[in-house]
C-alpha positions in Angstrom: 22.4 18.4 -4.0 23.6 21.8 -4.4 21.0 24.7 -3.2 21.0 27.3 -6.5 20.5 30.7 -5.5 17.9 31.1 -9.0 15.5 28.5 -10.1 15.7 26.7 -13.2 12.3 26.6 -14.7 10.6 22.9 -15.6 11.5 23.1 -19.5 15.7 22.1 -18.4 14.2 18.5 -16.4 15.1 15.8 -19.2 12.4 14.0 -20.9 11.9 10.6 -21.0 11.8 10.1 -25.0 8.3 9.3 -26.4 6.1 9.4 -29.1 5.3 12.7 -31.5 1.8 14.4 -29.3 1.3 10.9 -27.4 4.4 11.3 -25.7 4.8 8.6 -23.1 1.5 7.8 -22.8 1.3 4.4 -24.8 4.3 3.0 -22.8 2.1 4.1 -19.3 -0.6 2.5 -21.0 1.7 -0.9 -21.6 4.6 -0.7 -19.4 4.0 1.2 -16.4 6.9 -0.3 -14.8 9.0 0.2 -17.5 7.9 3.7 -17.1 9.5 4.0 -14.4 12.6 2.2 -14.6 13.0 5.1 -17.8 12.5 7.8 -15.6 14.6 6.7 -12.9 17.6 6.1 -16.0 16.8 9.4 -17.0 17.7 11.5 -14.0 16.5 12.2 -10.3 14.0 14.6 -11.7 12.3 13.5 -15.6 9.7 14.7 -17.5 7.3 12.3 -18.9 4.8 13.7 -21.1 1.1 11.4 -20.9 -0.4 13.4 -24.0 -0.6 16.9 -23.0 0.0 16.2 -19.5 3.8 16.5 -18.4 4.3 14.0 -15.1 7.7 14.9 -13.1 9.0 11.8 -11.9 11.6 12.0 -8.8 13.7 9.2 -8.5 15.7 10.5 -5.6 15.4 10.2 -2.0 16.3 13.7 -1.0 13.6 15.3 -3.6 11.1 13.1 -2.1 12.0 14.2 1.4 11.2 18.0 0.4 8.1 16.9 -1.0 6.8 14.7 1.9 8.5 16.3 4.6 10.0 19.7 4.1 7.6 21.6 1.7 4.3 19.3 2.2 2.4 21.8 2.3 3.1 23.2 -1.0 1.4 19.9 -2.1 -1.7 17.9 -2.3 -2.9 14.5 -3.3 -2.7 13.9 -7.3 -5.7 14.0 -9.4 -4.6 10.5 -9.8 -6.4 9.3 -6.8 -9.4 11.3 -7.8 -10.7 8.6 -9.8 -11.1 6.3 -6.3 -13.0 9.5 -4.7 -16.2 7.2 -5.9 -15.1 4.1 -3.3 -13.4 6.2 -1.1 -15.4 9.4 0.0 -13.9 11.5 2.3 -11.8 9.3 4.1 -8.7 10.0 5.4 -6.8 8.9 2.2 -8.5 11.2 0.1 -9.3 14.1 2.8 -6.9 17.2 2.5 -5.8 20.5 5.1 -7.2 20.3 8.1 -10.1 17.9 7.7 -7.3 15.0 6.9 -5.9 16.5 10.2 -9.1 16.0 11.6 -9.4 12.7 10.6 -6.3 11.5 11.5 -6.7 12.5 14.9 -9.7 10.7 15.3 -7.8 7.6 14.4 -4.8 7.5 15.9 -6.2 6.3 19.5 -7.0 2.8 17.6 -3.6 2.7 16.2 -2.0 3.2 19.4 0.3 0.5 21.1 -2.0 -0.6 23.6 -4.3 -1.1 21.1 -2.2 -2.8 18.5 -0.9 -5.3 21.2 -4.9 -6.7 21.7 -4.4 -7.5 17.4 -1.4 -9.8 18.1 -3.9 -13.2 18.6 -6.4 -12.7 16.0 -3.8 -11.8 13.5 -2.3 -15.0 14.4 -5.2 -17.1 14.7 -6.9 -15.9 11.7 -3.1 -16.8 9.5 -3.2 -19.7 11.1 -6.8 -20.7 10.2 -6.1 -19.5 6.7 -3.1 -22.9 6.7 -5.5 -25.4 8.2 -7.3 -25.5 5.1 -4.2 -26.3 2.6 -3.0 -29.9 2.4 0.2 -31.0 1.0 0.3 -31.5 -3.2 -2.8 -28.7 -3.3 -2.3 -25.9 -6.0 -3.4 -22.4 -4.4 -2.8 -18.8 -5.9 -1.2 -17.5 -2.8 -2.2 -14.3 -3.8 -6.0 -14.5 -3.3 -5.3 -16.5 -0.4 -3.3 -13.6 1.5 -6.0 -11.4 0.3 -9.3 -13.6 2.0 -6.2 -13.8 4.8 -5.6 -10.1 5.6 -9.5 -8.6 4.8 -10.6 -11.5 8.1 -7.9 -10.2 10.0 -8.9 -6.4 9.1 -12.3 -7.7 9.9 -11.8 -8.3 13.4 -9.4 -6.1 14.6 -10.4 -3.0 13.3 -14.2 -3.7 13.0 -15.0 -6.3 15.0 -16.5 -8.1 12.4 -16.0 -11.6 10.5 -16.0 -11.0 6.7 -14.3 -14.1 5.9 -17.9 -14.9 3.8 -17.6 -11.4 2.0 -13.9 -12.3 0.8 -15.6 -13.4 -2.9 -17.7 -9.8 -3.5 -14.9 -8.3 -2.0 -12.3 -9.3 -4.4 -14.2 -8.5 -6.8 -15.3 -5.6 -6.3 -11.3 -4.4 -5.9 -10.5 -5.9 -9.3 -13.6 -4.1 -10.8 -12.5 -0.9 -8.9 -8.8 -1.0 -9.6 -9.5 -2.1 -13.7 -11.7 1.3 -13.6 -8.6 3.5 -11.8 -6.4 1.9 -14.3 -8.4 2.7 -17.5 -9.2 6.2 -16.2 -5.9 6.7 -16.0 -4.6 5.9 -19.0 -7.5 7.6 -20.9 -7.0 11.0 -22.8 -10.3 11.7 -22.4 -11.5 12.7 -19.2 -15.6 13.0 -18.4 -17.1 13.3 -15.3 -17.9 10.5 -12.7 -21.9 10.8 -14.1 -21.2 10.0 -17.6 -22.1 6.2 -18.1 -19.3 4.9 -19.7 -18.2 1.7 -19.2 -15.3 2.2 -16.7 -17.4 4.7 -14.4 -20.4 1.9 -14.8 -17.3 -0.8 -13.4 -16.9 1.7 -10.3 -20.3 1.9 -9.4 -20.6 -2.3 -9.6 -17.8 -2.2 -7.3 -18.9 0.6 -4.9 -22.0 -1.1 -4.6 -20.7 -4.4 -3.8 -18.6 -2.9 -1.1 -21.0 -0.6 0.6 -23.6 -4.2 1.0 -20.3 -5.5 3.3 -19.7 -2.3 5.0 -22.9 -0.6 5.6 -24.1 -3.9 7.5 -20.9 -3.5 9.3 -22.0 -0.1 10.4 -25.3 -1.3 11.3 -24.2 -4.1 13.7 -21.7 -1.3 15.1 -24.5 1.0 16.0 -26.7 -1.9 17.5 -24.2 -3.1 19.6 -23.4 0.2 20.9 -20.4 -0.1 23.0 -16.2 0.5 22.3 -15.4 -3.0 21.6 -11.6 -1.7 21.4 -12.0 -1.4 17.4 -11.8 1.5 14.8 -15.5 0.9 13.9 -16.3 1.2 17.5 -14.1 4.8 17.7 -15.9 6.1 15.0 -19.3 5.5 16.2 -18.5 7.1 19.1 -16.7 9.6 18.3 -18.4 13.3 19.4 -18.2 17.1 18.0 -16.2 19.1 20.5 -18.7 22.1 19.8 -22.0 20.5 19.3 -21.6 16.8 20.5 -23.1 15.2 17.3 -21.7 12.2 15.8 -20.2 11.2 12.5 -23.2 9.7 10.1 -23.2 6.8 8.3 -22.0 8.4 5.1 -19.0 9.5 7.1 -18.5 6.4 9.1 -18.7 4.3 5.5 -15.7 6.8 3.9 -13.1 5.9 6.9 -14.4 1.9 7.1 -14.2 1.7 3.5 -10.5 3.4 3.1 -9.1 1.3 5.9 -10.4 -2.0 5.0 -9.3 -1.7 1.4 -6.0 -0.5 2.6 -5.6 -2.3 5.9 -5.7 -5.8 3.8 -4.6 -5.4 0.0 -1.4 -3.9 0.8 -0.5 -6.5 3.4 -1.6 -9.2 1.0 0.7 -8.1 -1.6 3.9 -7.6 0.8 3.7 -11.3 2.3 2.9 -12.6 -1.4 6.4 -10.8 -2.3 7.7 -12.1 0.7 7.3 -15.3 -0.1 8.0 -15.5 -3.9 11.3 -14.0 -2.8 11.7 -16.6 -0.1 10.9 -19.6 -2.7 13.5 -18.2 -5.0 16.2 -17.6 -2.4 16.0 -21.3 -0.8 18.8 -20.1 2.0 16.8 -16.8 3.5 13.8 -19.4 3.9 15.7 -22.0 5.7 17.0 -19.4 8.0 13.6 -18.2 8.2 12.5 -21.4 9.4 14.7 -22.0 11.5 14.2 -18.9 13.5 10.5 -20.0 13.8 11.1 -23.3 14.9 13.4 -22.2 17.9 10.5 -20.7 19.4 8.3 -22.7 21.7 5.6 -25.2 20.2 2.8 -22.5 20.7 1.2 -20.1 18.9 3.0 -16.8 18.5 2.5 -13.5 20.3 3.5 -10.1 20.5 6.2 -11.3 22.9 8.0 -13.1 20.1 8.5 -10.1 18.3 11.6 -9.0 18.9 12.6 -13.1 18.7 11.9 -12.8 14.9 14.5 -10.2 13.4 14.8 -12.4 10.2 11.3 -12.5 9.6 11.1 -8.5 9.8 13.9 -7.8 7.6 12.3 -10.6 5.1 9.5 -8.6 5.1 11.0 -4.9 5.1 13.3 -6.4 2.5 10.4 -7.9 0.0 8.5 -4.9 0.6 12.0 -3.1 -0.9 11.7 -4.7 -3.9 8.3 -4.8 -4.8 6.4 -2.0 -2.4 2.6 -2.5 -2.6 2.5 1.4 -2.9 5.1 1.5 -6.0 4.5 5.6 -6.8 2.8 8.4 -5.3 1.5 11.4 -6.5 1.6 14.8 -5.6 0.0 18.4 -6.8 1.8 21.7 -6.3 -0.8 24.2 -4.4 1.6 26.8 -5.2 4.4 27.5 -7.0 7.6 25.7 -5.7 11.1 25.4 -6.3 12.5 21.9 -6.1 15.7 20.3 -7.0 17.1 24.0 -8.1 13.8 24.0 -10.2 10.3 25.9 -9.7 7.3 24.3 -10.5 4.0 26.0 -11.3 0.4 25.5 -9.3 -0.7 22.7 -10.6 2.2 20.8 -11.8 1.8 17.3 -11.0 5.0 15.2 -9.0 5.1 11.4 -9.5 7.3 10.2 -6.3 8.8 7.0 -7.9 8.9 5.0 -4.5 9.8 1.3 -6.2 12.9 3.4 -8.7 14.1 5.0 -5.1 14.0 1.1 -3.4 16.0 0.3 -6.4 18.8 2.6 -6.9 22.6 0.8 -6.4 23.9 3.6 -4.7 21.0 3.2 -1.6 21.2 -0.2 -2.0 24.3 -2.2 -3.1 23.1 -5.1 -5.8 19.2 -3.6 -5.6 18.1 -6.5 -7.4 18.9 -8.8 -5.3 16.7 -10.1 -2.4 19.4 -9.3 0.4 17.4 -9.1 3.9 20.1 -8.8 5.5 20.3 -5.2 4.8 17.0 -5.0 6.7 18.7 -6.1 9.9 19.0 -3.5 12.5 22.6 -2.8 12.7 22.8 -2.6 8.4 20.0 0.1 8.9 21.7 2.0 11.1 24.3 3.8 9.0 21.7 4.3 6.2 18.8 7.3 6.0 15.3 6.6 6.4 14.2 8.3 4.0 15.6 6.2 1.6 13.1 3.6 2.5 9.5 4.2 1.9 7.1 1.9 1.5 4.7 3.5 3.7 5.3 7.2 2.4 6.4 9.7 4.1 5.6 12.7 6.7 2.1 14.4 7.7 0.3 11.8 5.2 2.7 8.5 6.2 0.6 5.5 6.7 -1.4 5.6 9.5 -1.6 1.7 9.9 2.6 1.3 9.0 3.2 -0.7 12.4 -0.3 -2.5 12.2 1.3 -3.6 8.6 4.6 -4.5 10.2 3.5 -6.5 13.1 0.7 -8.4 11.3 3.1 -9.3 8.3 5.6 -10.2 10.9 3.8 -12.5 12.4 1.6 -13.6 9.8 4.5 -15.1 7.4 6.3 -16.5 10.8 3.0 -18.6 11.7 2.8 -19.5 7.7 6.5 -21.0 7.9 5.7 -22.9 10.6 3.0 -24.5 8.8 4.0 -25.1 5.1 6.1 -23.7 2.5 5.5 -23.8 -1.5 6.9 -24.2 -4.6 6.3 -21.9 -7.3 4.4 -23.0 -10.4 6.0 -19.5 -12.1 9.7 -19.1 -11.6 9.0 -15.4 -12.8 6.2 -13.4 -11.8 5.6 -9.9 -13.0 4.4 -7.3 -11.1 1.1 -5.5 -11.9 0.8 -1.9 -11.2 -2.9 -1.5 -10.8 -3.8 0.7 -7.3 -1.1 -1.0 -5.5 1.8 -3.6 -6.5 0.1 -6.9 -7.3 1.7 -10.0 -9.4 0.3 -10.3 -12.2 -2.2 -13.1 -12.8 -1.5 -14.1 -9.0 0.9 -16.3 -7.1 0.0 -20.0 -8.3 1.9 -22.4 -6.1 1.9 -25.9 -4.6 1.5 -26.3 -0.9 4.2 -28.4 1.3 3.0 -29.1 5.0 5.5 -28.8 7.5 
């Protein structure tokens, strides 16, 4: 795009058309999705007015570079994600400046290689306990089941703790948590977190539920006492520079609870894409398969990584179409000029990450499930920043190649066990927090 030598100011971005006063807001309300797709019709840059809050929605991969990359820091998480402060804290999701800097640091060391390679066997082992259970003719929602799947694996790799009994409060905690984010997001009126209406009196049932599962996690980390190799055991550790004091609890809870509700739900949904793509394109399963089965009789490793190229790009490729983390938002700190226009402090950037995945000029035939794409030589030729299911620059997912390696081998230990048939041939997806189909995944189990 052509650099302008004078700004255009916000009033020339096309709007999405809407509603007299309501603007767009009972289509976001109804159609979120469809939202979207409107947006994305409309231009690389369009206006879509919630009320009397104007959203600018980028559709374009080169805008979203400048606002994750280039100018981040002219920006700053939307007040969208405000309304998860209550469940979240100050965790590194929610943390901005240099305390998210802070944060991150402290993290990275259980994110490294050496310690993602010690995940390999319990991501494994916990998938594969996760199949043992199925029998053939059984009807599961595949959904909840990669959910109760990826929060035991979470569990033990990055807390060294088996939750697999918590997966029940758990999931329900998220739905209450994500129906409250949902309805305070679509509400005109906005009243603080203390007022007890019903959605705030949702959060707090759901904050409650979660901090029972990971304040006793806290409380068997600090009895034990030692680095067990986990994030848990990092955190508990971890020391001032200055002053050698510790995190407390309240801080410890913010970064356990942000990780293990996005260490496991985001996973969850991918490999449910992944396979409702795979049952619906009978040929990229078979191949699938048969790259699994050409591997020894044995359970998977690390090792067999780079054996399992098909699996990835099924993966990358469901994760295309349907990314868990479908928009991201964005504040202006300042005022800023983007896309030969300047926006105000304050305006409010909507980075339309599923519209992106889905343009035909990135991606030939974008509704098609095509994982070939995803291979390593069709990536080559093709900017990275077109793809971006994990975000993008200083705030990119920290866990990205945890994701990666734990989906990979996750769905290659599932195909070696069974495959499904769909009870829906269409599922829709459900924007709530992240990407989910709506009213699950039912399917009927096949053992291999």
């Amino acid at each position: 795009m052509a650099t302008l030598t004078r700004a255009n100011p916000v009033t020339a971005i096309p709007t999405v058309p809407g509603l007299p006063v309501l603007g767009n807001l009972l289509q976001f309300r109804a159609d979120r999705l469809g939202l979207q797709d409107d947006a994305a019709r409309t231009g690389p840059i369009a206006r879509l007015q919630l009320a009397h809050i104007p959203i600018y929605c980028v559709t374009d991969a080169d805008l979203a570079h400048e606002v994750f990359v280039t100018k981040a820091d002219s920006f700053q998480k939307s007040r969208g994600l405000s309304f998860l402060e209550p469940l979240l804290g100050a965790g590194l999701l929610t943390a901005e400046g240099e305390t998210h800097r802070r944060h991150r640091k402290l993290l990275a060391p259980a994110f490294a290689p050496k310690r993602l390679n010690a995940y390999g066997a319990v991501m494994v082992e916990e998938t594969q306990r996760q199949a043992d259970r199925w029998h053939s003719g059984r009807r599961i929602d595949l959904s909840h089941e990669m959910m109760e799947m990826t929060l035991a694996i979470a569990g033990r790799t990055m807390f060294g703790a088996d939750v697999r009994s918590d997966a029940k409060q758990v999931a329900h905690a998220l739905d209450l948590a994500m129906a409250s984010q949902s309805t305070s997001l679509r509400s005109m009126v906005q009243l603080g977190y203390k007022w007890p209406l019903p959605r705030h009196l949702q959060m707090r049932r759901a904050v409650k539920l979660l901090d029972e599962v990971v304040y006793r996690m806290i409380r068997e980390g600090r009895a034990r006492g030692n680095d067990r190799g986990d994030v848990l055991s990092i955190l508990l550790l971890a020391r001032d520079e200055e002053d050698g004091s510790g995190l407390t609890d309240r801080q410890v809870r913010d970064e356990v609870m942000t990780l293990l509700l996005a260490g496991h739900e985001t996973t969850a949904n991918a490999l449910t894409w992944a396979w409702y793509e795979l049952l619906r394109n009978p040929e990229a399963l078979v191949r699938l398969q048969a790259e699994v089965d050409a591997l020894d009789d044995r359970p998977l490793t690390i090792e067999d990584l780079p054996a399992l190229p098909w699996t990835l790009a099924v993966l990358e490729e469901a994760m295309r179409m349907h990314p868990p983390a479908y928009m991201t938002g964005r504040e202006a700190k300042r005022d800023v000029t983007l896309g030969g226009h300047c926006f105000p402090k304050g305006a409010i950037i909507a980075i339309n990450i599923r519209g992106i995945h889905r343009r035909a000029d990135y991606f030939p035939a974008p509704h098609s499930f095509r994982p070939q794409r995803m291979l390593a030589d069709a990536k080559k030729p093709r900017p990275r920043h077109h793809y971006l299911p994990f975000g993008g620059g200083p705030r990119v997912c920290i866990g990205s190649h945890f994701a990666n390696m734990e989906g990979q081998l996750a769905l290659a230990t599932l195909a070696r066990s069974a495959s499904f048939t769909l009870v829906n041939r269409h599922v829709d997806g459900e924007p709530m927090v992240t990407l989910r189909p709506r009213g699950g995944m039912p399917v009927i189990v096949k053992k291999r």
